[in-house]
N, C-alpha and C positions, 0 to 999 in steps of 0.2 A: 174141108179136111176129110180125108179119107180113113176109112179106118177097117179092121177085118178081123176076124177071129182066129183065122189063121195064120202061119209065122212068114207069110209072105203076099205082094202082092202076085198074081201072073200079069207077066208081061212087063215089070217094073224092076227095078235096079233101086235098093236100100244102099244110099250111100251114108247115111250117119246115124246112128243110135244115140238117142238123149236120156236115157234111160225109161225109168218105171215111173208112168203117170198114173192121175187115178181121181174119180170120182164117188161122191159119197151124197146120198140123201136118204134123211128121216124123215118119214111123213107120220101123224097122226094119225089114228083113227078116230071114229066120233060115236057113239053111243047107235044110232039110229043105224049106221053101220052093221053093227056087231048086232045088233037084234035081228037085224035083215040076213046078215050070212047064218046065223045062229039059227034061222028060221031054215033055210037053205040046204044046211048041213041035215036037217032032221028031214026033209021032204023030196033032197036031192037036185041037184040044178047049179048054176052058177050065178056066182054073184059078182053082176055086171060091179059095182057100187066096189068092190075091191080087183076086180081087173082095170077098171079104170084108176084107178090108186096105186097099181103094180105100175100102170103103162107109164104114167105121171112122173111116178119115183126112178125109173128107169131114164126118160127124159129128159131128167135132172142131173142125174149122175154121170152119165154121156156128157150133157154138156160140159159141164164142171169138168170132165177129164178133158176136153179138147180142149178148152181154153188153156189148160195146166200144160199142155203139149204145144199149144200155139206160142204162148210164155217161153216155151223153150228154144221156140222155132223149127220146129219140127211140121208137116204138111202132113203126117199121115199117122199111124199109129195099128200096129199089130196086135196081133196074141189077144185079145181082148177079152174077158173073160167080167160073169154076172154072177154076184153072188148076194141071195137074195135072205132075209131070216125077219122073224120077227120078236120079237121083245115087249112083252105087256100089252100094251094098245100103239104101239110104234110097230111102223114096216121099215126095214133097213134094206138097203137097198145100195152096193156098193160093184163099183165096176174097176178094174185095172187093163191095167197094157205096156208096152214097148212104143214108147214116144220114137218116129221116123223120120228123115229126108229121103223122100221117093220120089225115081224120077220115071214116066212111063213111056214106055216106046210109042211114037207118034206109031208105027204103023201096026199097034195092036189095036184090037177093037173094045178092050180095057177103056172104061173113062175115066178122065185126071182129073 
């Protein structure tokens, strides 16, 4: 499935809108975590240990959308937009879009 942040593919032809799909993941944090970035914040630097936790929850929520957009029958999916927040010891982590039927010109250099 293809998918893009912008409202179109180049070089493609949107033949059907399925509407607004969308994925969602909560992930946990864990104590050793919040010591380590807590540590981080005071000395400066980043903390691998919550970008990998960003990258994860992001990975999740993608999915989850595509499948909701493959459900539909839809191949591709626009407008994609991340919206990231957090909540106590929880990272949220939720994505939307414009579920598509996209069809690409064989003689772009676009991949389908």
């Amino acid at each position: 499935m293809v998918v893009t942040s912008t409202d179109e593919f180049i070089g493609a032809e949107i033949s059907k809108y399925y509407g607004i799909v969308y994925g969602d993941a909560v992930m946990g944090a864990n104590i050793v975590r919040d010591v380590i970035a807590s540590v981080r914040d005071l000395v400066g630097g980043r903390s691998e240990s919550y970008q990998n936790l960003l990258a994860k929850a992001r990975g999740v929520a993608l999915r989850e959308m595509q499948v909701m957009a493959y459900r539909k029958g839809a191949n591709g999916i626009v407008g994609i937009r991340f919206d990231i927040d957090t909540m106590h010891n929880l990272l949220i982590c939720n994505v939307t879009g414009t579920a598509v039927s996209v069809s690409f010109d064989k003689n772009s250099n676009t991949l389908e």
